[in-house]
C-alpha positions as CSV (number, residue, x, y, z in Angstrom):
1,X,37.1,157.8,11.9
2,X,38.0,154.2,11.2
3,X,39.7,152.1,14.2
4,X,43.0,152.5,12.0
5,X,43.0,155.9,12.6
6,X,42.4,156.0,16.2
7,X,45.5,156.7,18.5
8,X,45.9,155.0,21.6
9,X,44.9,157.1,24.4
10,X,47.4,157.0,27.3
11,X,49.7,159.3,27.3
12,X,52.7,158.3,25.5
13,X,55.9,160.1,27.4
14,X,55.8,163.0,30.3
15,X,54.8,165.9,29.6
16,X,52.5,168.8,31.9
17,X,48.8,167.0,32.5
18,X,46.4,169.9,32.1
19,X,42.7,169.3,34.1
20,X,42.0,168.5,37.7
21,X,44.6,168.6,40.3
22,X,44.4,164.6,41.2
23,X,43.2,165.5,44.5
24,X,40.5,167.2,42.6
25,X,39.8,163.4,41.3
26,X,38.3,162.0,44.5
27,X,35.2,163.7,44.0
28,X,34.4,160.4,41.9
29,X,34.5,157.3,43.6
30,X,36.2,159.2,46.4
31,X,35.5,156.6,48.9
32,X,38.3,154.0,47.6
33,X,41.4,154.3,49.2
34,X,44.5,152.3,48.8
35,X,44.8,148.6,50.3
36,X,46.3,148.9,54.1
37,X,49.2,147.4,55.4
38,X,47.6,143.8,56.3
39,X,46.6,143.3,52.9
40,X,49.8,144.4,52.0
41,X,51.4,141.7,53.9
42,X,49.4,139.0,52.6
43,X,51.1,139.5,49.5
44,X,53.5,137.3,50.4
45,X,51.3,134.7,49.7
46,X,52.1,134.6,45.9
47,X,54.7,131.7,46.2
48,X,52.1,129.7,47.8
49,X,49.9,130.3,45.4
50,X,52.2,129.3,42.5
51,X,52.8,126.0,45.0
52,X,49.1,125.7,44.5
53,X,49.5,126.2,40.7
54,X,51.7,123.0,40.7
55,X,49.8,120.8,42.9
56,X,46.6,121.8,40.7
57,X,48.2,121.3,37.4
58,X,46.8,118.0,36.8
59,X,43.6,119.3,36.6
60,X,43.6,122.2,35.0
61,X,45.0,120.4,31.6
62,X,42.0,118.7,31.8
63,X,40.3,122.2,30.4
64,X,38.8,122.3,27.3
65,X,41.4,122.6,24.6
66,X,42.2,126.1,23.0
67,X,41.3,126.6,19.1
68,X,44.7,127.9,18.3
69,X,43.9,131.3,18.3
70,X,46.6,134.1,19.3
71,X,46.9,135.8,22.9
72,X,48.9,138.7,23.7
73,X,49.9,138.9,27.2
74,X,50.7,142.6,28.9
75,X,52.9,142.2,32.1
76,X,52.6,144.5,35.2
77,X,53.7,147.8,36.7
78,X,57.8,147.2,36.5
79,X,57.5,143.5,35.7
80,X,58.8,141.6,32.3
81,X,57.4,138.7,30.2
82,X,59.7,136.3,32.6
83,X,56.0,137.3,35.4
84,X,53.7,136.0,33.0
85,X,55.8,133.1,31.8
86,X,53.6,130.8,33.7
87,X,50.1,131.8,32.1
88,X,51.7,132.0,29.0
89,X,53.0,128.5,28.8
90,X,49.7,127.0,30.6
91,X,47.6,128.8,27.2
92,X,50.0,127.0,25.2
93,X,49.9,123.6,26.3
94,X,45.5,123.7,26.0
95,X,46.6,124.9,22.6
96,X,46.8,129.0,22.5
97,X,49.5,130.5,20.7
98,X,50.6,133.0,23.4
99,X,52.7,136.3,22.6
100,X,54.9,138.1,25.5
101,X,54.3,141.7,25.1
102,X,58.2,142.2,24.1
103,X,59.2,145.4,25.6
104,X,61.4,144.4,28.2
105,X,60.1,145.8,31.8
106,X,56.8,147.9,32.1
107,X,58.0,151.0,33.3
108,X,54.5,152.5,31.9
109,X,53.1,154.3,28.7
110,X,56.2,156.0,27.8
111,X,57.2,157.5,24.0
112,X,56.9,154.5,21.5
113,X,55.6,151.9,23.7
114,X,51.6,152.1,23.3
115,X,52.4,153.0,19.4
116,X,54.6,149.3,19.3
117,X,51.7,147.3,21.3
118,X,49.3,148.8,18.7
119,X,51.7,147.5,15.5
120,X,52.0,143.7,17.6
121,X,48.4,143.6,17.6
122,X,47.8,144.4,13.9
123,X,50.8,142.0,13.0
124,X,49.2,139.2,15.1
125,X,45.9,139.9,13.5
126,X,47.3,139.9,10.0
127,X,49.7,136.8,10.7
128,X,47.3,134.7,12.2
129,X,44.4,135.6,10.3
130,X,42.2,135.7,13.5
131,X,41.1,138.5,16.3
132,X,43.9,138.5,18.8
133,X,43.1,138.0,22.9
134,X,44.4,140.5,24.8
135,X,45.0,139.2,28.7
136,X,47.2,142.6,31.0
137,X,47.7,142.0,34.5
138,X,47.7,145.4,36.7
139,X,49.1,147.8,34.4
140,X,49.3,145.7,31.4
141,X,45.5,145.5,31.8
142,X,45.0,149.0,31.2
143,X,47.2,148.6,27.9
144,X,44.9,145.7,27.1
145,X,41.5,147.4,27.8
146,X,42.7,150.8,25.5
147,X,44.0,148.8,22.5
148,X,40.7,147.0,22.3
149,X,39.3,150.5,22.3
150,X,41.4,151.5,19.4
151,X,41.2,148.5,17.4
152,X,37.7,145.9,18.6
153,X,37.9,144.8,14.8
154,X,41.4,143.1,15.9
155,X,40.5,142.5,19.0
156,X,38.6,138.8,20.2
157,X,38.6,139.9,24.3
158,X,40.4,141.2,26.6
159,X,40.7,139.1,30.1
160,X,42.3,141.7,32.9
161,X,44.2,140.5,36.4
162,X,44.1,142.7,39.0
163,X,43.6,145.9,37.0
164,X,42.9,149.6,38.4
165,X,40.8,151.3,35.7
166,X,38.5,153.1,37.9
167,X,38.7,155.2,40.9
168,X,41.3,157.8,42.1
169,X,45.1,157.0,40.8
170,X,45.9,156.7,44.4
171,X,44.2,154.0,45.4
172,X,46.9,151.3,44.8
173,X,49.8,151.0,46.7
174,X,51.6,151.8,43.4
175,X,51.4,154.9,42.2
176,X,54.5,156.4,43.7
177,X,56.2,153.9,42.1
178,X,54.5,154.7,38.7
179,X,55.6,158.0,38.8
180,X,59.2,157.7,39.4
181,X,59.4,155.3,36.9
182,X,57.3,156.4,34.1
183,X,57.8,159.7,34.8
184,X,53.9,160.9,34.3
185,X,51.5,161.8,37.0
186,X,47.8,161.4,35.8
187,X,46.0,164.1,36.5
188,X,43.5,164.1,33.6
189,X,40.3,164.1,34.3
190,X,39.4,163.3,31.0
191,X,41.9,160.8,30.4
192,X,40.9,158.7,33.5
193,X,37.3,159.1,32.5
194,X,38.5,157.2,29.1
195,X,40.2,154.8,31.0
196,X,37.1,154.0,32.9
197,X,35.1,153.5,29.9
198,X,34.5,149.7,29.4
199,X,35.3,147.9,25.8
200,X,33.3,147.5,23.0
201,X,34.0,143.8,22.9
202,X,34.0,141.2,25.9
203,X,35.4,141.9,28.8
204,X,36.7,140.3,31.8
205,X,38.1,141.7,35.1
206,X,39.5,138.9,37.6
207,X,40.2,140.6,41.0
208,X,40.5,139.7,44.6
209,X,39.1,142.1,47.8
210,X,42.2,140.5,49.1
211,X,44.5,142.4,46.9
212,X,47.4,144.2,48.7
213,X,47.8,146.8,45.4
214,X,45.1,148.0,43.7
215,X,41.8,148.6,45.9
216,X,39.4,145.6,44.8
217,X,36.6,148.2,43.7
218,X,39.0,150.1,41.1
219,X,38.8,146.8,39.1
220,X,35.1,146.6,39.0
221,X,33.0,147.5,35.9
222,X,29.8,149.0,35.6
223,X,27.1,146.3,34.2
224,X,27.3,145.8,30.8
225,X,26.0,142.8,27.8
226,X,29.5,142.1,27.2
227,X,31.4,142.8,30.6
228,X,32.1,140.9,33.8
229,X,33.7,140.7,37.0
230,X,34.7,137.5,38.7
231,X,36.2,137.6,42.0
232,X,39.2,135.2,43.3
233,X,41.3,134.5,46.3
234,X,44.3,135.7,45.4
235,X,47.0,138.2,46.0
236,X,48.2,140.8,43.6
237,X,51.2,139.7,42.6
238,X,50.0,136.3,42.8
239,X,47.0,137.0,40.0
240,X,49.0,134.9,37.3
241,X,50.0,132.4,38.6
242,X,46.6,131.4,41.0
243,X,44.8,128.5,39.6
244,X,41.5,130.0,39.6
245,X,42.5,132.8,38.2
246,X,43.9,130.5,35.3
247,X,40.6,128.5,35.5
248,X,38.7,131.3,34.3
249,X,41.1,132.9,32.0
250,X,41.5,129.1,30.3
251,X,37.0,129.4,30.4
252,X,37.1,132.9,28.8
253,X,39.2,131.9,25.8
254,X,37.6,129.1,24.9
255,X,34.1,131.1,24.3
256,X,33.0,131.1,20.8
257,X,33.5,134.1,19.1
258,X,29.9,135.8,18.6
259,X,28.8,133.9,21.3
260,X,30.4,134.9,24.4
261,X,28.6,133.8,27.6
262,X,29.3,135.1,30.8
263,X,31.1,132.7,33.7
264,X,28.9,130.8,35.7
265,X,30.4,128.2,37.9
266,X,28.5,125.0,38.7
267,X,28.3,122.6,41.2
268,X,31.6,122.6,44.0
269,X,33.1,125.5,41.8
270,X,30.4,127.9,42.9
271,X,32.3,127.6,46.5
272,X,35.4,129.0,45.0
273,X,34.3,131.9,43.1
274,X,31.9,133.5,45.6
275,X,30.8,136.6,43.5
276,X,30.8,137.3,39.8
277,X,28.6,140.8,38.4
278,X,27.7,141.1,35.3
């Protein structure tokens, strides 16, 4: 079966889950559980972290310049392109040409929208003449992540902020929320086994142990030649618009393609990026 052929594999609109009842789920990685209320709190922190942003700005032009390639960007659980306006316009000043993913709010997989995230891929592919970079924050990570799965020949990496692809669907502070608005409940053992599964091309996953959403271990990845987790201080909602975080999605881009290297901070950096696994 050729990656044209492949379907995306959320599901696309609600309908009965067969499998394990999710409670069934926690017999895998049944220890995570969803962030509590302090972390929670600290969430508030995201304006200061886009203060930071500003303040920092200087600098982070200073990154090597991008080689023009194209990057989709996936927003959050219930957010718009307006949340990842910031990142977007940061790629494009190094020299990206960044994409919003176009569908209005994220209110999940629902009928049409993994099938029109598959279609911008291939359009970007075929307009630009190049693999696309696919960069989803939370939820839009997930999207990220599966479409590299279905198409890797289109695909030049995917970069994911805060994202919960492993462990039990309950360990964010989400999932209610994903429910009522998407309609679905994942309950699919199968499914979320997928959904675990890394990439076949290189792979990033930015988290923080201070997020107040997603438990930090649900966006960790197994160990794997072309996958890799860096850890920042920043909040969840905060994720795209924290300067490290844009530090090392700016570093990931600019990898040659065929040649990706993992992150390794030198020098001072090393004190603020305390633990990467590869």
């Amino acid at each position: 079966m050729t990656a044209a052929q492949r379907k995306p594999r959320l599901p696309k609109h609600a309908q009965p889950q067969r499998g394990l009842p999710a409670d069934d789920l926690s017999s895998t990685h049944d220890d995570l559980r969803a962030p509590n209320a302090f972390l929670m709190m600290l969430e508030g922190r995201a304006p200061w972290e886009f203060a930071a942003l500003l303040a920092s700005y200087p600098w982070l032009r200073k990154l090597p310049p991008g080689d023009g390639h194209p990057v989709l960007v996936f927003p959050g659980l219930g957010a718009n392109d307006i949340t990842t306006l910031a990142l977007r316009r940061f790629l494009d000043e190094l020299g990206y040409v960044t994409h919003p993913w176009g569908q209005g709010f994220n209110f999940g997989p629902r009928h049409g929208v993994l099938e029109q995230c598959s279609a911008d891929v291939k359009r970007l592919f075929r307009h630009h003449a190049k693999p696309v970079s696919l960069i989803g924050w939370s939820l839009g990570g997930i999207y990220a992540r599966e479409l590299a799965k279905e198409l890797p020949d289109h695909t030049r990496c995917v970069i994911t902020l805060g994202t919960p692809f492993t462990g039990h669907p309950r360990a964010t502070n989400a999932w209610r929320f994903f429910e009522l608005v998407s309609g679905q409940q994942v309950k699919d053992h199968a499914l979320l086994e997928e959904i675990r599964r890394t990439p076949p091309v290189p792979t990033t996953s930015i988290y923080s142990r201070t997020d107040g959403v997603v438990a930090w271990r649900c966006s960790v990845m197994e160990p794997g030649p072309l996958s890799e987790n860096i850890e920042v201080h920043a909040s969840h909602l905060g994720l795209g618009m924290n300067p490290l975080a844009l530090y090392v999605v700016a570093d990931r881009l600019a990898q040659h393609p065929g040649d990706w290297q993992r992150f390794e901070p030198h020098g001072a950096r090393r004190w603020f990026y305390p633990r990467s696994s590869h």
